[in-house]
N, C-alpha and C positions, 0 to 999 in steps of 0.2 A: 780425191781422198782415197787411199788403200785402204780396204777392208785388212782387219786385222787375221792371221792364216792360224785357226781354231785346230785343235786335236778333236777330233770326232768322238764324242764318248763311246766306249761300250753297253751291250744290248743290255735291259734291266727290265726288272717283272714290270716296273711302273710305267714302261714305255709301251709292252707291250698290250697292262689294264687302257692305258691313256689310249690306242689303236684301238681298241674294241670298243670304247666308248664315244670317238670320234666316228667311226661304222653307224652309229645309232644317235648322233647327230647332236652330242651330249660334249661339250666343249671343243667343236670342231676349228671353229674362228683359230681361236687361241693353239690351235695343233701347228704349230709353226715352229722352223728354227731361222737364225738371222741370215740374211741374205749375204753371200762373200765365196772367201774362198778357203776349200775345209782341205785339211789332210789326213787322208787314209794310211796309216804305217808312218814311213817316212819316206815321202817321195824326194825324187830328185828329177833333176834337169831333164832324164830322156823318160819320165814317166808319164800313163796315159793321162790326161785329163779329159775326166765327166762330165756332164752337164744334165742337171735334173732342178725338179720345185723345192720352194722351200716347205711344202707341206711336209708334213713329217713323216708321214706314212711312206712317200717316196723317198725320202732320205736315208731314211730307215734302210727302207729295204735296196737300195745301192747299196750303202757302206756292210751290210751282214752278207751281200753277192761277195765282194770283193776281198780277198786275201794276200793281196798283190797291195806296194804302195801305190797311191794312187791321189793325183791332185782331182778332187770335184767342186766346180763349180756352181753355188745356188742361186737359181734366178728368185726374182721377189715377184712371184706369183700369186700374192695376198692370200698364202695358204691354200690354194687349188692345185691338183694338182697335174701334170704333166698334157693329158689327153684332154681335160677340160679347158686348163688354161693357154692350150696352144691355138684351140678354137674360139676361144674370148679375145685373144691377140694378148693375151700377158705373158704367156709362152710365146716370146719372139724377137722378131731380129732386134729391134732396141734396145731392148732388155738386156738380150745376151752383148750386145755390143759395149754398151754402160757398162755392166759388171763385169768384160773382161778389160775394159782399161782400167776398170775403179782398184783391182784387184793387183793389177802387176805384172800379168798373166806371163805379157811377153819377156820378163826381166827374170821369170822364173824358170822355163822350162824353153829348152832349145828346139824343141820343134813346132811346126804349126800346124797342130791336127786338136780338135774337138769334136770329143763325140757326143752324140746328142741322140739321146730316146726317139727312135722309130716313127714311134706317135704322139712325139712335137715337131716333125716333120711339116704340118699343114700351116704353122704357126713363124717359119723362120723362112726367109732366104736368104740361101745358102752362097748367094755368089753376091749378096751387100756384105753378108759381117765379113767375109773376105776383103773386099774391099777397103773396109771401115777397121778392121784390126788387121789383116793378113794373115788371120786365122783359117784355116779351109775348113770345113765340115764335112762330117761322115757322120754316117745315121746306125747307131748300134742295132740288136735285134731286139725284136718286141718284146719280148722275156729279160727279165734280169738276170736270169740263173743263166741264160746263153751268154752271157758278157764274157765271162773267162774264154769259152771257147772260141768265141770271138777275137777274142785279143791274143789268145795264140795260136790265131792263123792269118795274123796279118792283116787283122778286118775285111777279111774275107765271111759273108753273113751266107749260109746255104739257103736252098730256097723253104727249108722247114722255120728255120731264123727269122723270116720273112712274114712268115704265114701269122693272122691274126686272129687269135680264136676266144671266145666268149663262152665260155663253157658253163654249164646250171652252175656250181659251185662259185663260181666267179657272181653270176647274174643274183644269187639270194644273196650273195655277200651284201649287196647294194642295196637289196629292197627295205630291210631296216629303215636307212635310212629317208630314202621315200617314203617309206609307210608312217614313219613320225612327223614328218613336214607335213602329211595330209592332214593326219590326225590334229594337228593346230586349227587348221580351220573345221573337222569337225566339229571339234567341241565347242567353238564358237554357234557353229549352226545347230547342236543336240540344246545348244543353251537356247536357244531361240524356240527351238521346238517345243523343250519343256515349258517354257514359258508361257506359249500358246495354249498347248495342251492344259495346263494346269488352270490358266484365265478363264477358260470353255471348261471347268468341272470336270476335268478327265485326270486319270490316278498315274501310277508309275507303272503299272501295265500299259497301257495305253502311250507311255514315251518311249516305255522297249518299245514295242510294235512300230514307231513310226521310226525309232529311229534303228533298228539292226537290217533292214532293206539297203540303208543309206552307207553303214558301215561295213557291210559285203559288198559293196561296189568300191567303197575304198580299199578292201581287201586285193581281189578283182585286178586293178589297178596299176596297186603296187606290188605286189606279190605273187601271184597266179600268174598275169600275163610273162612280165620278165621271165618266169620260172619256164611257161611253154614258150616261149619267147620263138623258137625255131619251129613249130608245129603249128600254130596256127596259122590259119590263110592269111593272103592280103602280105603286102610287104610294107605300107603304110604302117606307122604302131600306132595313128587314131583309128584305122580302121581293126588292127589288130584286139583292141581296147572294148571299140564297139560290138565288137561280134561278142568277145566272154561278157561283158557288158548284159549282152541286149539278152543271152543263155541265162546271166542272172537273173534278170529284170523277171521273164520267162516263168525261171524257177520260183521266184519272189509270188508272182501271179497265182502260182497256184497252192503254194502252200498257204496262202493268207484268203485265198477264194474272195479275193475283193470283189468291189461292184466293178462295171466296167468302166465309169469315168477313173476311179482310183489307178486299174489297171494299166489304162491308157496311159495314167500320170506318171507310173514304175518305169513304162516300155520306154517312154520317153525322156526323164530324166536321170535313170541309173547308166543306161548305156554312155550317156552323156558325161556322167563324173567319172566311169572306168575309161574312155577316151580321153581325156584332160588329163587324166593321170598315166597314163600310159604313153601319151607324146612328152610327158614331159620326164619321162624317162631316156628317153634322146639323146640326155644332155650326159649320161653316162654310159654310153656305150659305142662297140666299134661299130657297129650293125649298120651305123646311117653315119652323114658327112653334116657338115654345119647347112649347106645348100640344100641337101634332102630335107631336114629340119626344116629351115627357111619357109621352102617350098609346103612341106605340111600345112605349119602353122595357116599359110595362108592359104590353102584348101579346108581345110575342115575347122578353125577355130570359130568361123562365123556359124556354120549348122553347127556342133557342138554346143553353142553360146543359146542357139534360137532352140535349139531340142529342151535345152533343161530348163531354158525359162517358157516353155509351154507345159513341160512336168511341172513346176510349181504353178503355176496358173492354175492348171487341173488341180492339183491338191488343196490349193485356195477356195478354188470355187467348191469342191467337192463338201472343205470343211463350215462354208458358209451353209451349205444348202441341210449340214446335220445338223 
């Protein structure tokens, strides 16, 4: 089956409300366009073809780079996008192989060049879709706005082209929405808390108190670490996580002058929820590889797992004993 070859719309405020609310994780699924083959301007036979997600956000922001006709092709990435989904394997050589026969690719354009985002590079081999369409592959530069320059120099990428950087402004973009995935399951556990607290005769002071410890660690986590993301020690980001973590935990001890089981119970389990939140920041960034990841998880998710459930233990025992 061909995909049918779409006119790209133009940019509009609603797309880019729909972007910022996709950021804070507020109808992200649904931030999708269909998966095919789109036209920039009015390409022809010798112009370049793209290749990016169908998330919207990177579709977006290809077709408002490009001023050039241009054919782009959208892999069906379930809405993820580029860098995520190359490490999931939805950015990848099958993908792109299906969608360029589905599409017509070769009955449109007389050359065999696709270009493909830098960083879905880990996701494609580049000498199967050759094989599989006769399309060759070439890896544009990690920036969008480099594309034009790019393309008229002959896909020639310099080594600044190259270079892939993560900058504060990029890293808080993201913490949004991390900091609302956490927030789900806070509230699940503030409900538990209240619960408790209120079963034991204790007021709505006494829920703040137990629970804003718990919610500066989710802070911590998702927002603080990413933000020093390059200053703080350790190259691990559970170890990263642990140390602002355990600085919190610290901080928590003394402003509340708990007893010392309580205290034990903070050092132990806050570190613990800014570490889990902090690896699983991983999954958005260039800083670490899917292998690095990998490797984490299985270093530190079992002590992580055992630290907080001896913080709750402690807070258990502690609340039997008042």
């Amino acid at each position: 089956m061909i995909e049918p070859v779409l006119e790209a719309p133009p940019s509009a405020a609603w797309d880019r409300v729909r972007g910022v609310l996709s950021r804070w994780g507020l109808g992200r699924d649904r931030y999708t366009v269909k998966p095919g083959l789109y036209s920039l301007g009015s390409p022809g036979p010798d112009s370049p073809v793209l290749v990016t997600a169908n998330y919207k956000l990177s579709f977006d922001t290809v077709r408002r780079a490009m001023s050039r006709p241009t054919w782009l092709v959208v892999l069906d990435t379930a809405g993820i996008n580029v860098w995520c989904a190359a490490g999931k394997g939805a950015f990848g050589t099958d993908e792109l192989v299906i969608r360029v026969r589905s599409v017509g690719l070769a009955d449109k354009v007389r050359h065999r060049t696709l270009i493909l985002p830098q960083l879905g590079a880990v996701g494609v081999s580049g000498f199967e879709v050759t094989k599989r369409t006769g399309f060759k592959v070439a890896y544009g530069p990690v920036r969008i706005e480099d594309l034009p320059a790019f393309l008229d120099s002959g896909m020639e990428a310099t080594p600044e082209m190259r270079r892939v950087r993560f900058p504060l402004s990029e890293r808080l973009m993201l913490a949004p929405l991390e900091f609302l995935q956490a927030m789900r399951f806070f509230a699940i556990i503030l409900g538990v808390v209240a619960a408790w607290t209120l079963v034991r005769g204790g007021s709505a002071l006494d829920i703040l108190s137990a629970a804003w410890p718990l919610f500066g660690s989710v802070v911590v986590g998702t927002v603080v670490v990413p933000a020093l993301l390059p200053w703080i020690p350790f190259r691990a980001f559970a170890l990263k996580g642990w140390l602002a973590g355990l600085a919190w935990a610290a901080l928590v001890c003394r402003l509340k002058s708990s007893v010392p089981l309580m205290s034990a119970a903070q050092l132990l389990l806050l570190p613990a929820v800014s570490a889990f939140l902090t690896l699983n920041f991983t999954g958005t960034t260039t800083f670490t590889s899917q292998n690095g990841v990998n490797k984490e998880i299985g270093l530190f998710a079992r002590p992580m797992a055992i630290s907080a459930l001896a913080g709750l233990i402690l807070i258990v025992v502690h609340g039997a004993r008042g």
